[in-house]
VOPAGU-2260 file (C-alpha; in pm, 1 decimal, decimal comma):
REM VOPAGU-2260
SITE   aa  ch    i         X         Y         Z
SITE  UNK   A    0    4907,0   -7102,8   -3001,4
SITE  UNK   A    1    4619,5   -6875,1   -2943,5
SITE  UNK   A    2    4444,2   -6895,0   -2582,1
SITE  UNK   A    3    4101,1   -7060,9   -2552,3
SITE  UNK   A    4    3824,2   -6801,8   -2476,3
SITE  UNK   A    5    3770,7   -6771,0   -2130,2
SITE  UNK   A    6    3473,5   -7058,2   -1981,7
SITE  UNK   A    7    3209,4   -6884,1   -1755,0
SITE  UNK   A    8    3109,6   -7157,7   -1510,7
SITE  UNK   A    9    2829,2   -7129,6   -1249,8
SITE  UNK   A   10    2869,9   -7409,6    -942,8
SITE  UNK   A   11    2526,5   -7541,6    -857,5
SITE  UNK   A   12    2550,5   -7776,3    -529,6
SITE  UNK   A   13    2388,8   -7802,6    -180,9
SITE  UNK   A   14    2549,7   -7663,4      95,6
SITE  UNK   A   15    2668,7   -8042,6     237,5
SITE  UNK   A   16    2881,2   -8039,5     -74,1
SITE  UNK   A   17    3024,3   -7700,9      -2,5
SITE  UNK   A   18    3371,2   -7783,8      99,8
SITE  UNK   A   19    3417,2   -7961,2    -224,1
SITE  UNK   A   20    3235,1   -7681,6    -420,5
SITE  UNK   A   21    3496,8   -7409,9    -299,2
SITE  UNK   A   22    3766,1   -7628,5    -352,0
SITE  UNK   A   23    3680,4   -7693,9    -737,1
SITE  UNK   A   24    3579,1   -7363,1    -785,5
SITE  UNK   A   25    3948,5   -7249,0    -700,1
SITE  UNK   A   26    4104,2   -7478,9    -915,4
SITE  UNK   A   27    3872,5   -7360,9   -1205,1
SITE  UNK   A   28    3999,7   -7066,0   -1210,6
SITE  UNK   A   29    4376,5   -7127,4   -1144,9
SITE  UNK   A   30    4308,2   -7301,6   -1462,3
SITE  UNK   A   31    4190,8   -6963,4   -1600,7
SITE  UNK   A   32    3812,6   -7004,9   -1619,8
SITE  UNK   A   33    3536,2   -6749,5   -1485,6
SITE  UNK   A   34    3330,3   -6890,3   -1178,0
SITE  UNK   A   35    3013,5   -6804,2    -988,9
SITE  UNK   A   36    2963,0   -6958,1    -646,4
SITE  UNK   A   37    2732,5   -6821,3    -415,2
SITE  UNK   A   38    2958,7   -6762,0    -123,4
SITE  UNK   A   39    3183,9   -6545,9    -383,8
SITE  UNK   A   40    2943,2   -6370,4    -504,8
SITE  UNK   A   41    2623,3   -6290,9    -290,6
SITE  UNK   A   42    2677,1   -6044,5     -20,7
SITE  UNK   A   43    2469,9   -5938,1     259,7
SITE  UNK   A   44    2106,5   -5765,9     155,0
SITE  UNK   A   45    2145,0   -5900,9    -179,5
SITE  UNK   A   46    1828,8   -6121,2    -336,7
SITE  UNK   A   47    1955,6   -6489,9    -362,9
SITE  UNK   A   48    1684,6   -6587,1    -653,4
SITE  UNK   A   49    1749,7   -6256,0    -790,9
SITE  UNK   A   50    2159,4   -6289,7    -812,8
SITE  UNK   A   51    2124,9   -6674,4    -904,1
SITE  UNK   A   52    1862,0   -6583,7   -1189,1
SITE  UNK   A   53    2055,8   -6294,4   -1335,8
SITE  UNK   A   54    2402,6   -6550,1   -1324,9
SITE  UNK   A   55    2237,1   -6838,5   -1469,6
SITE  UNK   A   56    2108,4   -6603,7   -1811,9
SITE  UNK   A   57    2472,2   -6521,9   -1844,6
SITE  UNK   A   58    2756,0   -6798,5   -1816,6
SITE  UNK   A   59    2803,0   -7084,8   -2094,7
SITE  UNK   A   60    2878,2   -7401,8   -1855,6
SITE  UNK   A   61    2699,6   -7507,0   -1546,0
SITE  UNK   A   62    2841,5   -7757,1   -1320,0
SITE  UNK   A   63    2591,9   -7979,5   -1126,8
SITE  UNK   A   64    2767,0   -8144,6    -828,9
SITE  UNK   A   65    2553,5   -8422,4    -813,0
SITE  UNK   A   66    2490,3   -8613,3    -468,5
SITE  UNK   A   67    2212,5   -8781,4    -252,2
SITE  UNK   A   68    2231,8   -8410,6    -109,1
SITE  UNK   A   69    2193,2   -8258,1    -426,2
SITE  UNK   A   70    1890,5   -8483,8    -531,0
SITE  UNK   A   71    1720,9   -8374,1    -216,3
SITE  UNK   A   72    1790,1   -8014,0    -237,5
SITE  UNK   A   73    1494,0   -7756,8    -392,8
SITE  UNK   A   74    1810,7   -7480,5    -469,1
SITE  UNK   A   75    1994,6   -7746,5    -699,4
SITE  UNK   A   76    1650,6   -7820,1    -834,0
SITE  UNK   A   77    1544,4   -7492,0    -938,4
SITE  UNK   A   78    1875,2   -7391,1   -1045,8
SITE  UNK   A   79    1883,6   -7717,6   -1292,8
SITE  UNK   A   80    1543,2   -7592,4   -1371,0
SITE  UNK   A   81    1661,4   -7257,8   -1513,7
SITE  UNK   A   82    1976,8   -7433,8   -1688,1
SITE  UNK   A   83    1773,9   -7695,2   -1874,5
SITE  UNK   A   84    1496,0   -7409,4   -1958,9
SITE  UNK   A   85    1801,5   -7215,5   -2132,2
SITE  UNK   A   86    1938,0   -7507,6   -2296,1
SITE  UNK   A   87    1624,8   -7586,2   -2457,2
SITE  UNK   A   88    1571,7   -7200,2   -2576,2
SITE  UNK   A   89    1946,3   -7115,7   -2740,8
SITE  UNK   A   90    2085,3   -7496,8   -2735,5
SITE  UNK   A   91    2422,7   -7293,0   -2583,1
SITE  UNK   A   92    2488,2   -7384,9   -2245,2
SITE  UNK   A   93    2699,1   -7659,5   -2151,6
SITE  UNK   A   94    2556,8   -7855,4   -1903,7
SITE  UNK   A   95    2775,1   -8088,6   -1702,0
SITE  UNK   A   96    2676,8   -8302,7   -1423,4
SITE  UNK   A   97    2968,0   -8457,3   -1129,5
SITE  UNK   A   98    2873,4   -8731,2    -971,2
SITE  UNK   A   99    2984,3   -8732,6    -617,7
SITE  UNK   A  100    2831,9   -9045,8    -522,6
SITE  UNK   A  101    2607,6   -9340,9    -692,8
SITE  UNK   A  102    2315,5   -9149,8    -655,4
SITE  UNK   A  103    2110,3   -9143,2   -1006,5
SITE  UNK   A  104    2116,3   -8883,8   -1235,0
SITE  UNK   A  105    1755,5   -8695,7   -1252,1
SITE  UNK   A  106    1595,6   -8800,5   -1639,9
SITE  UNK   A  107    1734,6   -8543,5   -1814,1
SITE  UNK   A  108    2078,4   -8558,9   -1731,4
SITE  UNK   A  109    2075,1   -8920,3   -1795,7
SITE  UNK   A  110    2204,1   -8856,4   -2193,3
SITE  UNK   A  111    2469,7   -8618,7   -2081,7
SITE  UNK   A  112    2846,1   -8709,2   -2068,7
SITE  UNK   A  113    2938,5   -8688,3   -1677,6
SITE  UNK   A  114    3218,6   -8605,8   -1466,5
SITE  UNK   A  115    3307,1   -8810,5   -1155,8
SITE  UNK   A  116    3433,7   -8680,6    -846,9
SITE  UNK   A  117    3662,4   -8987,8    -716,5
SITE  UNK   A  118    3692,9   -8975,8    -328,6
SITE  UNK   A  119    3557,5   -8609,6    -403,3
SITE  UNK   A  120    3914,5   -8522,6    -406,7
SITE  UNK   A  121    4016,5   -8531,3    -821,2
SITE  UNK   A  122    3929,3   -8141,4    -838,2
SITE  UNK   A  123    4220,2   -8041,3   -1074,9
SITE  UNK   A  124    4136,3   -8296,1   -1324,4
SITE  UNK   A  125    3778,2   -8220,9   -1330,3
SITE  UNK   A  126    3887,3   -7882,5   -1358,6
SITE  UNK   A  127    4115,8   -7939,1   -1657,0
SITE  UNK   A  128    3828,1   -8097,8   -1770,1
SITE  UNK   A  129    3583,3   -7798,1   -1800,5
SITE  UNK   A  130    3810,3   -7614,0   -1996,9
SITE  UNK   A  131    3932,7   -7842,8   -2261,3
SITE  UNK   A  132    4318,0   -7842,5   -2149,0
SITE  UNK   A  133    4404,8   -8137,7   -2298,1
SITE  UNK   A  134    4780,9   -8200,5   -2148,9
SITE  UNK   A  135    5006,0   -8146,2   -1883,5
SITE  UNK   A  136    5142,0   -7846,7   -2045,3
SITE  UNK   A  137    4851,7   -7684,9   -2152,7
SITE  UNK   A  138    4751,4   -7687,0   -1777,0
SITE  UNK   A  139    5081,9   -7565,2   -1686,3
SITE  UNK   A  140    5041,3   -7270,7   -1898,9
SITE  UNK   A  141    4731,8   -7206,7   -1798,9
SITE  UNK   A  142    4815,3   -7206,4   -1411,8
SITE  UNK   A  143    5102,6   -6929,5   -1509,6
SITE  UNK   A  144    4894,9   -6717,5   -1669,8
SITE  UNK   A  145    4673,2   -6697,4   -1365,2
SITE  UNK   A  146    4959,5   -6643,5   -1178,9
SITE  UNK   A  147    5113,0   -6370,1   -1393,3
SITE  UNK   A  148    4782,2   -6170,3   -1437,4
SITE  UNK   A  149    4689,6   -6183,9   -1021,7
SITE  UNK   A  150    5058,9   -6046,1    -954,4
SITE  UNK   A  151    5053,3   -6258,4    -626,9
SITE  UNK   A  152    5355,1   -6271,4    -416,5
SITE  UNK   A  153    5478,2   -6590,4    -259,3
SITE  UNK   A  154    5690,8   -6725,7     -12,2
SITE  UNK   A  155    5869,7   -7076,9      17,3
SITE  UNK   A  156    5903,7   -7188,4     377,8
SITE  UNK   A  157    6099,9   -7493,7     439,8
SITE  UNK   A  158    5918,0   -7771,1     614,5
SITE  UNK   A  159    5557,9   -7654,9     415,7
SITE  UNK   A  160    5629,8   -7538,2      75,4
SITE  UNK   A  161    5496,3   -7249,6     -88,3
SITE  UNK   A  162    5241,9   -6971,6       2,6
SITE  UNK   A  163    5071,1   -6694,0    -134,2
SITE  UNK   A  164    4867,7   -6653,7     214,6
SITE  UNK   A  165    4738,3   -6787,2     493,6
SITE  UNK   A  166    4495,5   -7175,8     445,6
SITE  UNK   A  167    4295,8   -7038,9     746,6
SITE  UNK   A  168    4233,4   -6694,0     770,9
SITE  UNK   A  169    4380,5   -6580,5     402,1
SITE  UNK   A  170    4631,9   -6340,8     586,3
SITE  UNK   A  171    4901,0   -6214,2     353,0
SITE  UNK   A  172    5270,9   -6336,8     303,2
SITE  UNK   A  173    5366,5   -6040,8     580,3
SITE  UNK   A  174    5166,6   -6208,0     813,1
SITE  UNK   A  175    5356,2   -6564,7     820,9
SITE  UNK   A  176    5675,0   -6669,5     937,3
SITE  UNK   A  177    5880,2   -6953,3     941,1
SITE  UNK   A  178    5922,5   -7163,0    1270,8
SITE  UNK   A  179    6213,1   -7430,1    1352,5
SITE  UNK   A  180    6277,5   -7682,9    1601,1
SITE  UNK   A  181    6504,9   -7999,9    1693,4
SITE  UNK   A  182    6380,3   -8317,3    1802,1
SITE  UNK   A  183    6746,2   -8360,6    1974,9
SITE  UNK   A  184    6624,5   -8776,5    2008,9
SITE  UNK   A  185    6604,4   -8841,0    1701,2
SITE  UNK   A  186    6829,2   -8573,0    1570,9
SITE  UNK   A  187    6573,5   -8432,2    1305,9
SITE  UNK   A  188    6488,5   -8090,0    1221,7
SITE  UNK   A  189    6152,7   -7980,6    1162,3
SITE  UNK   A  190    6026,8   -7663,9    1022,1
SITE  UNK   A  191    5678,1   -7443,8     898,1
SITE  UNK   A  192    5498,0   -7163,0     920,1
SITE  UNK   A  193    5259,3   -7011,4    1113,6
SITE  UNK   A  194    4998,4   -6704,5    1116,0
SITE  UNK   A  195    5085,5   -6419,8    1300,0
SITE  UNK   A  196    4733,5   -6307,5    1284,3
SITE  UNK   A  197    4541,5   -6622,2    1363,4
SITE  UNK   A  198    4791,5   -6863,5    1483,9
SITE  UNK   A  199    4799,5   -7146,6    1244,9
SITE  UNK   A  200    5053,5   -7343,0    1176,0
SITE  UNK   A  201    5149,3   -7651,6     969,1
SITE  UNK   A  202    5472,6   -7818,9     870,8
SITE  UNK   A  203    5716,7   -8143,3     880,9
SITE  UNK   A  204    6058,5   -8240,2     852,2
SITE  UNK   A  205    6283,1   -8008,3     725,0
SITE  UNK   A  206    6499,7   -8173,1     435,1
């Protein structure tokens, strides 16, 4: 089966909807597509309107996280300003709007098929979403492939799972190690790792 060209996706949200932003923009591309978010891709000294402007002439799909934030926000305003500008010039871009909350859509989103954000938490299956992966498999394959091409190396540590790095501080694999203990009361074992570098640590009971 021939792979789907890859989706360019740019993230347009307000900055109360961040935590859900960066979590949706990492599952896009697990699931192989192309992503612009600010935080990614604006570094210190750059121009903000000038980075925005020159990614919104460029991708083909642009997410609109959608909240009472959003609707409020003069960034997600100009941004869907620009988007719906292009659309109307080269009928191209893909425009698709995720509802976070109840909060209406703006007039002309109104006749666009949506997306909705469930407890804000149903990021993978938006993300499958986006790029047209239409079973379990073809998201499967598509998370391998990521995997493959970044060559990341990962370590299974009983009690947790698997890691590729650090949650907090994005530390590598070197950086972790595995802890133990016995709660000699209850006669369980529990197990994790933890961050040599910034000291986190999570875990449970150790099957």
């Amino acid at each position: 089966m021939p792979e789907s060209p890859e989706i360019h996706v740019f993230l347009s949200h307000n900055r109360a909807d961040k935590s859900l932003a960066v979590r949706l923009a990492a599952q896009l591309r697990l699931v192989g597509a192309d992503v612009w978010l600010d935080d990614w891709e604006i570094k210190p000294g750059d121009s903000i309107p000038g980075m925005v402007n020159d990614a919104l002439a460029v991708v083909d799909t642009v997410l609109v996280l959608w909240s009472t934030s959003a609707a409020e926000s003069r960034w997600v305003e100009a941004e869907l300003a620009v988007a719906l500008q292009r659309r109307l010039d080269d009928g191209d871009l893909r425009i698709i709007p995720v509802r976070l909350d109840d909060t209406p859509l703006p007039p002309l989103l109104r006749p666009l098929k949506y997306l909705r954000a469930a407890d804000n938490d149903d990021v993978l299956a938006i993300a499958t979403q986006v790029v047209h992966l239409e079973s379990q498999a073809e998201v499967l394959r598509a998370i391998q492939r990521t995997i493959d091409e970044a060559g990341l190396e990962f370590a299974y540590f009983p009690g947790y799972g698997l890691l590729v790095g650090c949650p907090s501080c994005g530390a590598p694999t070197s950086e972790l190690e595995h802890w133990s203990a016995v709660d000699d009361r209850r006669d369980d074992t529990y197990a994790g790792a933890r961050c040599k570098t910034c000291g986190w640590e999570a875990g449970g009971e150790a099957s």
